[in-house]
C-alpha positions in Angstrom: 0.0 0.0 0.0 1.1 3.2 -0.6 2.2 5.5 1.8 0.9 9.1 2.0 3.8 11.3 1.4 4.9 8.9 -0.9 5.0 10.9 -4.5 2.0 10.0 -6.9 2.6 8.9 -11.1 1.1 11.2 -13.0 -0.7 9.1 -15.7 -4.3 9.0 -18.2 -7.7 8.1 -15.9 -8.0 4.5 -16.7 -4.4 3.2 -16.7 -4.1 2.9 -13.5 -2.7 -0.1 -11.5 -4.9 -1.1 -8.4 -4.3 -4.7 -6.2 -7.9 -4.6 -6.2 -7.7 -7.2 -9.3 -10.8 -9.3 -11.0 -9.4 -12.3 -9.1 -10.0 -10.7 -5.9 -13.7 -8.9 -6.5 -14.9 -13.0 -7.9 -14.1 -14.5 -5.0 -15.4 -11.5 -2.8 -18.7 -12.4 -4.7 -20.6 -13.9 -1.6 -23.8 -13.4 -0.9 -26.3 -13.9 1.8 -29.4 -15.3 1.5 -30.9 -14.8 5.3 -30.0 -15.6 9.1 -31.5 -17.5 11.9 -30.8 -18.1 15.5 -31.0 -21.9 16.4 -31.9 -23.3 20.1 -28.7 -22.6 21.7 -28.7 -19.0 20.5 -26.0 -19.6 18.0 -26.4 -17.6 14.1 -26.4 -19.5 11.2 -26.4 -18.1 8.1 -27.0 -19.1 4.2 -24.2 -17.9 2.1 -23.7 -18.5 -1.6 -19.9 -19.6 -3.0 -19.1 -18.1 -6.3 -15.3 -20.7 -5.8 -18.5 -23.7 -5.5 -20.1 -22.4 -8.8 -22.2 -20.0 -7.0 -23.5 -23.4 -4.6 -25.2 -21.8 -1.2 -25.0 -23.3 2.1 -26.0 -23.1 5.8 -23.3 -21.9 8.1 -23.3 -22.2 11.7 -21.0 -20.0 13.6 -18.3 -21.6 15.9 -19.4 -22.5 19.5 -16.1 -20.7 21.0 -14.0 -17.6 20.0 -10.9 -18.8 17.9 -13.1 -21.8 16.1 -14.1 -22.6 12.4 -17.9 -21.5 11.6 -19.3 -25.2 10.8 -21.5 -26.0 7.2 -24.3 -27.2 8.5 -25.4 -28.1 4.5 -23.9 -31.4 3.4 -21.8 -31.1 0.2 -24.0 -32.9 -2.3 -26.8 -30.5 -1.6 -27.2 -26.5 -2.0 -30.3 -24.8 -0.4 -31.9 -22.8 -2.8 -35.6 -22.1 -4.2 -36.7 -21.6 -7.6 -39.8 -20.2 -6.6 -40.6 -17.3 -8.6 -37.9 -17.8 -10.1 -35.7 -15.2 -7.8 -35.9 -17.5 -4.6 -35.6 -16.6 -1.0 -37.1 -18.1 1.8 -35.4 -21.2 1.1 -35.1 -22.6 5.3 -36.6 -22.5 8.7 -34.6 -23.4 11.7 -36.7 -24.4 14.7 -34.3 -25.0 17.8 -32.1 -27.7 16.3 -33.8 -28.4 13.1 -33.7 -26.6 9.8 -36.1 -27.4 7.0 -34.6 -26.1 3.4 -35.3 -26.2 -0.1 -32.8 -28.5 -2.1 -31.5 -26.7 -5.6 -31.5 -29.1 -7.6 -34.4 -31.5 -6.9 -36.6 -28.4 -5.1 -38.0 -31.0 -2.6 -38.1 -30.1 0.7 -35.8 -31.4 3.2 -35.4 -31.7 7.2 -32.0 -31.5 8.9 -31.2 -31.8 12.2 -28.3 -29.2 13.6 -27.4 -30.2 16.8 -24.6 -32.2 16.2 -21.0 -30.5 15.8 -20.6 -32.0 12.4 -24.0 -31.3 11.2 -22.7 -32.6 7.3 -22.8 -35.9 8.6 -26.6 -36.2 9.7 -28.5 -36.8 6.5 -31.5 -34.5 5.3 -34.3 -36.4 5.4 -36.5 -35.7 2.3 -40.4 -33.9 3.0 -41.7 -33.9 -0.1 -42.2 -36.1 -2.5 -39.8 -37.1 -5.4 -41.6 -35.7 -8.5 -38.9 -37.2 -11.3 -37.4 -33.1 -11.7 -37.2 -29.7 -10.1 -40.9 -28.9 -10.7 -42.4 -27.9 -7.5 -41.1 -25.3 -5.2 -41.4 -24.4 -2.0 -40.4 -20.8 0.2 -41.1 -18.9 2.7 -42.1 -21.3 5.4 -43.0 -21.6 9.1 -43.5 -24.3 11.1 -46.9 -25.6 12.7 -46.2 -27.6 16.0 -49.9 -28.0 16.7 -50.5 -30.1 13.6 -46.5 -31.4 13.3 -46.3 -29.9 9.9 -44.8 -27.1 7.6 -46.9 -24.3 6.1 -45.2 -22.6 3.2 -45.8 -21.4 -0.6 -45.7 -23.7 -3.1 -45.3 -23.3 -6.7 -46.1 -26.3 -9.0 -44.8 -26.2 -12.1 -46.3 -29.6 -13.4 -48.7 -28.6 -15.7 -47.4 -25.3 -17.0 -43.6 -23.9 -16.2 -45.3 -20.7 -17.4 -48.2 -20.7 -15.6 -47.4 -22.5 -12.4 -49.9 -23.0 -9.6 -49.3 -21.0 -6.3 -50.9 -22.6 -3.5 -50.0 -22.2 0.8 -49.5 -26.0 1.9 -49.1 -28.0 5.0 -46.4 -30.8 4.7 -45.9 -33.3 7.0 -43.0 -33.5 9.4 -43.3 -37.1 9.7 -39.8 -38.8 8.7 -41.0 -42.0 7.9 -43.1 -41.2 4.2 -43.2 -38.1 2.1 -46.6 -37.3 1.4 -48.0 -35.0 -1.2 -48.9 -31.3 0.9 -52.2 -30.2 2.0 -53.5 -27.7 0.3 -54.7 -24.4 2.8 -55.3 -21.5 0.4 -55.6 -21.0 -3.2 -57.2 -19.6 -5.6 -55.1 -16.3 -6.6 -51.9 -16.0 -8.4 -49.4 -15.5 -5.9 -49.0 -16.0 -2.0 -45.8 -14.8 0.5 -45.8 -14.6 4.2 -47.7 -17.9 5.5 -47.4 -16.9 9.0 -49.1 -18.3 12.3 -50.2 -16.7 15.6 -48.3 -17.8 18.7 -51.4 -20.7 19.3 -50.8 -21.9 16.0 -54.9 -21.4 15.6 -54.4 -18.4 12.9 -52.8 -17.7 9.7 -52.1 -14.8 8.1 -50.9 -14.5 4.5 -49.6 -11.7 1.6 -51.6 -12.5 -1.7 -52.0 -10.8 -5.2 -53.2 -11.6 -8.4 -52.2 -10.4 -12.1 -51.7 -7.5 -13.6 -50.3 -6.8 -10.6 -46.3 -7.0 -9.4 -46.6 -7.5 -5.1 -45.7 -3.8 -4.1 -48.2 -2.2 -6.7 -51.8 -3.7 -4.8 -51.7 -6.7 -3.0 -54.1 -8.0 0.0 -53.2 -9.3 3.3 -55.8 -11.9 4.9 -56.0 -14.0 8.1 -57.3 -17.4 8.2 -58.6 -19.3 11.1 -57.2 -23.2 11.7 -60.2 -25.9 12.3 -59.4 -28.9 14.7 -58.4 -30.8 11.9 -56.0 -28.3 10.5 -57.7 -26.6 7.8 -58.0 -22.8 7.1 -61.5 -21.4 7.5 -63.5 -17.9 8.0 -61.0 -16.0 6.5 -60.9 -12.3 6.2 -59.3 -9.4 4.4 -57.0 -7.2 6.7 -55.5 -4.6 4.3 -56.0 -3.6 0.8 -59.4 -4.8 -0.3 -60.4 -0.9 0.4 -61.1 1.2 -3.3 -60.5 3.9 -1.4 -57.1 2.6 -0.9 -54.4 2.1 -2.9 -51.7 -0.1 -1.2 -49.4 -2.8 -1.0 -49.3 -4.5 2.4 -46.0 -6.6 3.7 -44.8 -8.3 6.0 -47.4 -9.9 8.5 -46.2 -10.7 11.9 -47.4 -11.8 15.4 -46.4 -11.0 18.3 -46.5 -13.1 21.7 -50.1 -12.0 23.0 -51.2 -12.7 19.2 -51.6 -9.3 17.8 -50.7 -9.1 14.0 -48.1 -6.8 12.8 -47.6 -5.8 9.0 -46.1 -2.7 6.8 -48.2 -1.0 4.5 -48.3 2.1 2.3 -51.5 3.1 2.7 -52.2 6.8 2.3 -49.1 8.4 2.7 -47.3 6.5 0.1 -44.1 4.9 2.4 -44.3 1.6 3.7 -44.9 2.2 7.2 -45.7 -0.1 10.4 -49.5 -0.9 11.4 -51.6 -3.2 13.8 -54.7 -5.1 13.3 -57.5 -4.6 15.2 -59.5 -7.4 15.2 -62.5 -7.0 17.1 -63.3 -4.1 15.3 -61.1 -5.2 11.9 -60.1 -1.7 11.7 -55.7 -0.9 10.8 -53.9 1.3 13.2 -50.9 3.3 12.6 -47.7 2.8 14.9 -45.7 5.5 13.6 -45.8 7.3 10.1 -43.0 8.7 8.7 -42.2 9.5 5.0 -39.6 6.6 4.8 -39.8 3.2 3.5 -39.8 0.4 6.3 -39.8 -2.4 3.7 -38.8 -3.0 0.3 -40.6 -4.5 -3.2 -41.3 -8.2 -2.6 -38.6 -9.7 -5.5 -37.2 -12.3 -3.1 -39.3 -14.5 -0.2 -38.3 -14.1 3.1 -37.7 -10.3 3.7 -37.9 -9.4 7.5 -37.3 -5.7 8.2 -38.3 -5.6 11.6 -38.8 -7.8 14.7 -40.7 -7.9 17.6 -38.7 -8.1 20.5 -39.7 -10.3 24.1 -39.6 -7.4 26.9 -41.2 -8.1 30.6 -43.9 -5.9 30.3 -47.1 -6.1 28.2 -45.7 -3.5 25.6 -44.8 -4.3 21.8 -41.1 -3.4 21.4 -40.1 -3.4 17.6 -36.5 -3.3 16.4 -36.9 -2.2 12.6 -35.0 0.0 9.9 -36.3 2.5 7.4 -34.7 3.9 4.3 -34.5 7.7 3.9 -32.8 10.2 1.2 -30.2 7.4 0.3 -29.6 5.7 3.7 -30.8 3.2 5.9 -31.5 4.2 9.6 -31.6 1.4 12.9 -34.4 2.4 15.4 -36.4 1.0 18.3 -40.1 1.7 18.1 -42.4 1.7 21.4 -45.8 0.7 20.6 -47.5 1.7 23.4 -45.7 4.9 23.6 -45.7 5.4 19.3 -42.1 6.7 19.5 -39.4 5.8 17.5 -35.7 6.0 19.1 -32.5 6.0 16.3 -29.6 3.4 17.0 -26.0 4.8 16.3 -24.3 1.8 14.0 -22.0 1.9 11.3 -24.1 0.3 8.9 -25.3 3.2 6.0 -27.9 0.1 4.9 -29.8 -2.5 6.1 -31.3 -5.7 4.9 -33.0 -7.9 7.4 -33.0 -8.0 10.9 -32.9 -11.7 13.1 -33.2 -11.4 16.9 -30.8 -13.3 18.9 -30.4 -13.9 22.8 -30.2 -10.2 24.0 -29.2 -8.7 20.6 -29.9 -8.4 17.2 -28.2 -9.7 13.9 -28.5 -6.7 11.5 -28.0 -7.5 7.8 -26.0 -4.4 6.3 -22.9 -2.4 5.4 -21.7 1.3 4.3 -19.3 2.9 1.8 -16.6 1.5 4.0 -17.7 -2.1 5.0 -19.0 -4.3 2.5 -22.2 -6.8 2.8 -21.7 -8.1 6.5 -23.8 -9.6 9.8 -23.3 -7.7 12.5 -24.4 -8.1 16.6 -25.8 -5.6 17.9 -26.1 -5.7 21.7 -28.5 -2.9 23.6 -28.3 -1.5 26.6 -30.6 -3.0 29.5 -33.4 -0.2 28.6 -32.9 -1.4 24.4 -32.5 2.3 23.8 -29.2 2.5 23.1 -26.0 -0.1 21.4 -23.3 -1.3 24.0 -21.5 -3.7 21.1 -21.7 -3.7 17.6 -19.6 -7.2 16.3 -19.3 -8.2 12.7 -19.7 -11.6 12.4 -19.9 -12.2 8.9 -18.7 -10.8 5.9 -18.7 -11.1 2.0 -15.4 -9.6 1.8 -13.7 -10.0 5.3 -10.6 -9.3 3.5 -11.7 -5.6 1.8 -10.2 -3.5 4.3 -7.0 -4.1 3.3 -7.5 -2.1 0.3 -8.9 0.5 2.5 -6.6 3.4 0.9 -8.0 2.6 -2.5 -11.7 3.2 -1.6 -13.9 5.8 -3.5 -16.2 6.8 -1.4 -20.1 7.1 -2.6 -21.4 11.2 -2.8 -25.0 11.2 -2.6 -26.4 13.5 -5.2 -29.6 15.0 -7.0 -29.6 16.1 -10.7 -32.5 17.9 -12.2 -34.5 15.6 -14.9 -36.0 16.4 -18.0 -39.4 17.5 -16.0 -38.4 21.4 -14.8 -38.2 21.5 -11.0 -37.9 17.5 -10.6 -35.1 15.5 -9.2 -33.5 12.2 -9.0 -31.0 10.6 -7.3 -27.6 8.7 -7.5 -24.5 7.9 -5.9 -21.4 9.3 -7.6 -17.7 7.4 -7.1 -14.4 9.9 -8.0 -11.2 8.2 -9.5 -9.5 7.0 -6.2 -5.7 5.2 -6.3 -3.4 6.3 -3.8 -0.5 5.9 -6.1 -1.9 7.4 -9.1 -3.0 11.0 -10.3 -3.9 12.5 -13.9 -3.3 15.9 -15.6 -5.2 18.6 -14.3 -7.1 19.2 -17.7 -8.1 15.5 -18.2 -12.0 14.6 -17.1 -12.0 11.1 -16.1 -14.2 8.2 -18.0 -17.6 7.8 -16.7 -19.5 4.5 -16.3 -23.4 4.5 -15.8 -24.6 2.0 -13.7 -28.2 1.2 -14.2 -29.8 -1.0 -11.9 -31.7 -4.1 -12.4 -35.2 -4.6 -11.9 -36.5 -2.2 -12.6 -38.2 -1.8 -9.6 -34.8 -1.8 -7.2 -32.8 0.7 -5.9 -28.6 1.6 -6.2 -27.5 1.4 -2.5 -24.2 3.2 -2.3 -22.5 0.8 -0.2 -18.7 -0.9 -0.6 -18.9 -2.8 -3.8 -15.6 -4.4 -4.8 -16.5 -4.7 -8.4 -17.0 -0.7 -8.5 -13.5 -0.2 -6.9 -12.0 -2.4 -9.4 -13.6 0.5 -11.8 -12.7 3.6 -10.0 -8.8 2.4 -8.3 -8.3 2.1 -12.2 -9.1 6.0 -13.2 -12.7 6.0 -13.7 -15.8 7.6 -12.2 -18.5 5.3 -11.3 -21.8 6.9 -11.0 -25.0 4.7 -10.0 -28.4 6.0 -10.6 -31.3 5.6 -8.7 -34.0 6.5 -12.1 -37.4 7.9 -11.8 -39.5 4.0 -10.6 -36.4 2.7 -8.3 -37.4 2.0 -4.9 -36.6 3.6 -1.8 -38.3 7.1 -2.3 -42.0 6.4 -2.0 -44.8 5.4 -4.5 -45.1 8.4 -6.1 -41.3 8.0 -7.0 -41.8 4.4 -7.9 -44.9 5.2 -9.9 -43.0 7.8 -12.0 -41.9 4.7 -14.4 -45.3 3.2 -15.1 -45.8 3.3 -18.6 -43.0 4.8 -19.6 -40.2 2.3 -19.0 -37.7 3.1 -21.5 -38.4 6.5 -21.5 -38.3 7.9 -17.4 -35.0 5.3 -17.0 -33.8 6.3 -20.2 -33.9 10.1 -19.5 -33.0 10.2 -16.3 -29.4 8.3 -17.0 -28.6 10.6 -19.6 -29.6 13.6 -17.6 -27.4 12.2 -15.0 -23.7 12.0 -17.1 -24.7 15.5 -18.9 -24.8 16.6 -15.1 -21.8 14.8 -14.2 -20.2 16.3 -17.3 -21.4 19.9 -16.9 -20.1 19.6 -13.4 -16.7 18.9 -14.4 -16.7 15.2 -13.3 -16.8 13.2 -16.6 -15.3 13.2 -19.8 -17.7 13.8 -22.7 -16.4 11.7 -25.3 -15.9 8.8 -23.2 -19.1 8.0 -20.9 -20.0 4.1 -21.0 -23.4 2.7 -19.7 -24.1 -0.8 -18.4 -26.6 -2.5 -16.7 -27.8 -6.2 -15.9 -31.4 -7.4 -16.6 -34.0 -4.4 -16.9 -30.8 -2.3 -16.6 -29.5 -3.9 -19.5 -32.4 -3.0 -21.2 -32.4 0.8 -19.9 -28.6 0.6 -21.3 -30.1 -0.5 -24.6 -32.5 1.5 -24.9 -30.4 4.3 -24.3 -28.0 3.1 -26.8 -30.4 2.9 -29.2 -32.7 6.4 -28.8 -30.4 9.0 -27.3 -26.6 9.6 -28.3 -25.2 10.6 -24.6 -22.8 7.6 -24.3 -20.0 6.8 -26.5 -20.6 2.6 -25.5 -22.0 0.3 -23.4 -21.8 -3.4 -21.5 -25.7 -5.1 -21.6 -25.5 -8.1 -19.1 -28.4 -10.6 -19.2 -30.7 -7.3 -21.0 -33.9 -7.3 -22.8 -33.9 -6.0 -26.4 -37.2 -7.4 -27.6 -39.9 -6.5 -24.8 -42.6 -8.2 -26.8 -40.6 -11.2 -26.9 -39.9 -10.7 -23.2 -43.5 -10.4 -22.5 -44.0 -13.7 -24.6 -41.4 -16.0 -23.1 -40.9 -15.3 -19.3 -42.2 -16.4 -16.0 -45.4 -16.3 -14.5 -44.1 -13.8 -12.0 -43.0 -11.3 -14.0 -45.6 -11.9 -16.9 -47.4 -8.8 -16.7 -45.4 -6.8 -14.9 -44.1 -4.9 -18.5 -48.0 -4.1 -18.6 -48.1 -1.7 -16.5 -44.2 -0.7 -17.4 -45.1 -0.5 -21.0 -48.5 -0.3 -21.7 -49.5 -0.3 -25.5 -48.8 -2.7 -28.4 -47.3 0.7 -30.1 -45.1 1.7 -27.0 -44.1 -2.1 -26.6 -42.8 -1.9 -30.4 -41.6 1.2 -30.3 -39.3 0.9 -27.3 -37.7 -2.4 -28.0 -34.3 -1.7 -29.2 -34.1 -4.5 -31.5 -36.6 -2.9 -33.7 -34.6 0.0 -34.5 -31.1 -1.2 -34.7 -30.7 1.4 -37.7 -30.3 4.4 -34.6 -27.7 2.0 -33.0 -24.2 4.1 -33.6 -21.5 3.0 -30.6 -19.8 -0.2 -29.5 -21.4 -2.7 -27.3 -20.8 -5.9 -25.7 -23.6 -8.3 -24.8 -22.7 -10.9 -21.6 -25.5 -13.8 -21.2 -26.4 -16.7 -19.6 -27.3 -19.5 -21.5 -29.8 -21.2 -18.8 -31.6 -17.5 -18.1 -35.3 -18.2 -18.2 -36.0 -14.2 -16.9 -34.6 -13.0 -20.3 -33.7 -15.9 -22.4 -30.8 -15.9 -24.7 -32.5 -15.2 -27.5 -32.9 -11.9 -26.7 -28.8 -11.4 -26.5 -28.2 -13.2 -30.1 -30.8 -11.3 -31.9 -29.4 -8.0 -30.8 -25.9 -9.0 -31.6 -26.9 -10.4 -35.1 -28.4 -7.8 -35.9 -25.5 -5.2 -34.8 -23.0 -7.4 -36.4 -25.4 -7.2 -40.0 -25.1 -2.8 -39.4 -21.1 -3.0 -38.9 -21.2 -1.8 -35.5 -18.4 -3.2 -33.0 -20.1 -5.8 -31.2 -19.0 -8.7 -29.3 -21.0 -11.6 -27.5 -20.1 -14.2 -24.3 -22.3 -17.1 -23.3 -22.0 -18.6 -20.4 -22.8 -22.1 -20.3 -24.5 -23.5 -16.7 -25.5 -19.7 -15.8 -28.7 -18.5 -14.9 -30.1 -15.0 -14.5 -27.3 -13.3 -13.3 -23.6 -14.9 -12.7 -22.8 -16.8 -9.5 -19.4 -18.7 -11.0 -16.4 -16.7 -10.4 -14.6 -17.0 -13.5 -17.5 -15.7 -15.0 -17.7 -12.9 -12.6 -13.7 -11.8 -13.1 -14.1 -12.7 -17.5 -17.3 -10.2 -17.3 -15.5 -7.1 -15.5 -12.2 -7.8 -17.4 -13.7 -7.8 -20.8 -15.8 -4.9 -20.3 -13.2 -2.5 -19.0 -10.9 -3.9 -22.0 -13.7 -3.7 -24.6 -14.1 0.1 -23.2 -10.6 0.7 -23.3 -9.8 -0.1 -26.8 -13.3 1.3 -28.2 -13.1 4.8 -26.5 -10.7 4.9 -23.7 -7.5 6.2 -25.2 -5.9 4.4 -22.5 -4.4 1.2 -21.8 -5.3 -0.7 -18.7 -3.0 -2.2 -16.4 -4.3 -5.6 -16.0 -2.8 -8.3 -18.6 -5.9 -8.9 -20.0 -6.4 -10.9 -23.1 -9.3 -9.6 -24.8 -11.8 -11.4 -26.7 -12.7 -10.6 -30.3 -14.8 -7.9 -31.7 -16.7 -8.3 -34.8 -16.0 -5.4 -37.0 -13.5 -4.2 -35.3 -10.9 -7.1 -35.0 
């Protein structure tokens, strides 16, 4: 590392040398798929491997201080859903059992924990063996009254495009796997089975098509007969005309009274009660923040309800506000919500433990990590923060290198309206450039396209900006985190709002002297790599772009992919006309810049069509254009040489297109038609 009087090289934005290789962002890769607390009070987690092909397994942390975490999932299995096609949800640990979806069978499967080497205690199988991976399960609880598991299930028997979402009881009994009882049905999709403290109540999240989960959805509660079926059930939240919203999130507490989030009236997802004598909602504290987030994967769980002595409901929950998460304790009884000083920026999901709290986050300094959080006796202030898990535990050491997010608004087409991104300078402690150079600019538009750009340590975007670049990553007009009204600003006019709004965004970053003109790149994955299209093809702000996994055809798109996301470019679209006239691959003629298309051949979100046609079809109009399959990969790459060939090739394919530069790294690039 460099030290800091040591004299900087003087040398072009993106030529820089940085330790912060492709090698070491693949294998920083990890990700977390959720966290429980099992009967001894220990955390296990479910982390994916991108050195294992992307494989995810349980984790259980070591017993004493100077110990190995244990895997708790043996090696010929991965836990993983297919439900909806993003998963989530995929286990339940009970004291020392865990119940979890197996990837590549989807049955469920039960697991005892208690022993120290939990891989050697078979999973026992739940469901039963249907000759494939055709029926899914998620989001589960379990149901000690009856001895059984109550989760989603999505059957894909009859149609893969049209599966069947049903809630269903399945037997705990290890001795025969019997097909699951069927408890609700009838509407297209279902999320949060969850049951009162008597198991003698359900309540559930349901919605039905046109309709994505956070534009209307309903939230019900069943009651449980003697023989374990759901009966007299009735509509919480969002059967109201009056009402436009999206409940979320269903919870019990001890005494049975039923928490959810909702964004009724004032547009932010905010915490309510049910009142059920008189079936009215009751507010617990309204801010204009978001206390939840859009329902893409099962199993989100932004709040918990913590065990205090007295009779009041204590809630440990996070919001999101201007661009940053926030940790507070909310006091039912008293409706008063007290802030939590942590270094986390963001935060996912929240697990209670014995005493404390596991907090799912990270900031522009620590990247995706678990953290204990210890209160004070009152819970109203922290006495430890402790990571305990990390996707990178070894960032740190590049510390010096970081570029460090700046939050910023840039005006949009509409006069007097803003939106929102997080800008990253050029950052290399060893390195400077020429006082009249303007460094390259890459665009980052998120997936989606209802997500949101988090501004937190990403290794892949230091491997961009330790090299000379800026990095700039827009949250558009439609991403989440600023309301409904924000969120709605895309209906109808994806393609256009997204579009816009990243273009307004580098002409800001360029008029405010951070960003070289002639050299401003775009990329995106999924509906990014369709807003990076799209810009590609109607506006000439960027001089090239990276499309990962993107949509070119959106009538095509419409046709071919999953029942989840069927009609969602309905309401993002709209007409035949605006489906046709927005699809990039009908107007390849307005194409004029260099792009390369990454894509995985197994993607059933966007199938690979969509890729090939584009780059025919570019090829046929003499652009520069260059294609990679990957072979095994899904929607979105969990392998890690595909995750270090995909950043090396696009900042190589940038750098000989319009960088005037040379990179650093001894890359071998691949070959680009009309142009090699």
């Amino acid at each position: 590392m460099a030290s800091s009087n040591q004299q900087k090289v003087t040398a072009p934005y993106g030529s820089w040398k940085s330790p912060i290789t492709a090698d070491v962002v693949s294998v920083a890769s990890k990700q977390l798929g959720g966290t429980a607390v099992d009967g001894h009070g220990r955390l296990i987690w479910l982390e994916s491997r991108p050195m294992e092909s992307g494989r995810e397994v349980l984790v259980k942390e070591a017993a004493q201080p100077g110990e190995e975490p244990i895997d708790v999932t043996p090696k010929e299995f991965a836990v993983r859903t297919t439900a909806q096609e993003y998963g989530g949800g995929a286990f339940r640990i009970l004291d020392d059992t865990v119940i979890f979806s197996n990837y590549k069978d989807q049955r469920l499967y039960k697991q005892s924990i208690d022993s120290k080497a939990c891989t050697d205690l078979a999973p026992v199988p739940l469901t039963p063996d249907y000759g494939g991976p055709v029926v899914s399960f998620a989001d589960g609880v379990f149901d000690l009254r009856f001895n059984r598991y109550v989760s989603v299930m999505e059957d894909r028997r009859i149609s893969s495009a049209n599966a069947t979402t049903t809630i269903v009881a399945v037997s705990l009994n290890d001795t025969d796997a019997q097909e699951p009882k069927v408890l609700v049905s009838g509407n297209d999709f279902y999320a949060f089975p969850r049951l009162d403290p008597k198991n003698e109540r359900i309540a559930w999240i349901e919605w039905s098509h046109p309709n994505m989960p956070w534009d209307k959805a309903e939230l019900w509660v069943g009651y449980i007969s003697e023989n374990g079926d759901v009966y007299k059930s009735t509509c919480v939240a969002g059967r109201d005309p009056a009402l436009l919203e999206s409940p979320t999130e269903p919870k019990w507490s001890s005494n049975g009274e039923l928490f959810f989030i909702t964004d009724r009236k004032n547009g932010f997802w905010n915490l309510y009660k049910w009142n059920e004598s008189g079936n009215d909602v009751l507010p617990l504290y309204s801010l204009d923040a978001e206390f939840s987030k859009p329902l893409w994967l099962f199993g989100i769980n932004s709040y918990e309800l913590i065990q205090t002595s007295s009779e009041k409901n204590v809630i440990a929950c996070s919001y999101r506000q201007h661009g940053r998460s926030y940790l507070g304790i909310l006091d039912d009884s008293q409706q008063s919500l007290s802030l939590l000083d942590i270094p986390f920026t963001d935060i996912d999901n929240i697990t209670s433990g014995q005493q404390c709290l596991y907090v799912e986050g990270a900031s522009a300094v620590n990247p995706s990590s678990v953290a204990k959080v210890t209160l004070n006796d009152q819970g109203s202030s922290v006495a430890d923060f402790k990571i305990v898990w990390s996707s990178s535990p070894d960032s740190l050491m590049y510390n010096s290198y970081f570029s460090l997010p700046e939050f910023i608004e840039f005006p949009t087409v509409i006069p007097g309206q803003k939106a929102y991104a997080y800008y990253y300078p050029p950052s290399n402690p060893n390195f400077t450039a020429s006082e009249e150079e303007r460094p390259p600019l890459l665009l980052q538009s998120h997936g989606g396209p209802t997500s949101e750009a988090r501004g937190i340590l990403d290794l892949s975007i230091q491997y961009w900006t330790s090299r000379g670049w800026a990095l700039v990553d827009v949250n558009y007009g439609g991403s989440t985190g600023y309301g409904r009204e924000y969120r709605e600003r895309l209906l109808g006019k994806w393609g256009i709002v997204d579009v816009d709004d990243c273009c307004s965004c580098a002409k800001f970053l360029v008029d405010s002297g951070k960003a070289d003109e002639k050299r401003l790149c775009i990329t995106g994955a999924s509906a990014g790599g369709y807003t990076t299209l799209a810009a590609l093809a109607f506006k000439d702000t960027f001089n090239a772009g990276a499309s990962l996994s993107g949509v070119a055809d959106l009538s095509l798109l419409r046709a071919e992919t999953h029942k989840f996301e069927s009609h969602y470019l309905d309401k993002l679209v709209g007409t035949e006309k605006a489906f046709f006239e927005r699809s990039p691959i009908n107007f390849v003629d307005h194409f004029s810049c260099p792009i390369i298309l990454f894509q995985g051949l197994e993607d059933k979100v966007v199938p690979p069509d969509q890729a090939r046609k584009i780059h025919e079809a570019l090829k046929k109009k003499g652009l520069p254009v260059a294609l990679v399959e990957y072979e095994g990969e899904q929607h979105g790459f969990r392998k890690a040489e595909n995750i270090k060939f995909t950043l090396e090739q696009q900042i190589v394919f940038f750098a000989r297109l319009i960088g005037h530069f040379t990179v650093a790294d001894p890359i071998t690039p691949i070959k680009i038609d009309n142009f090699d």
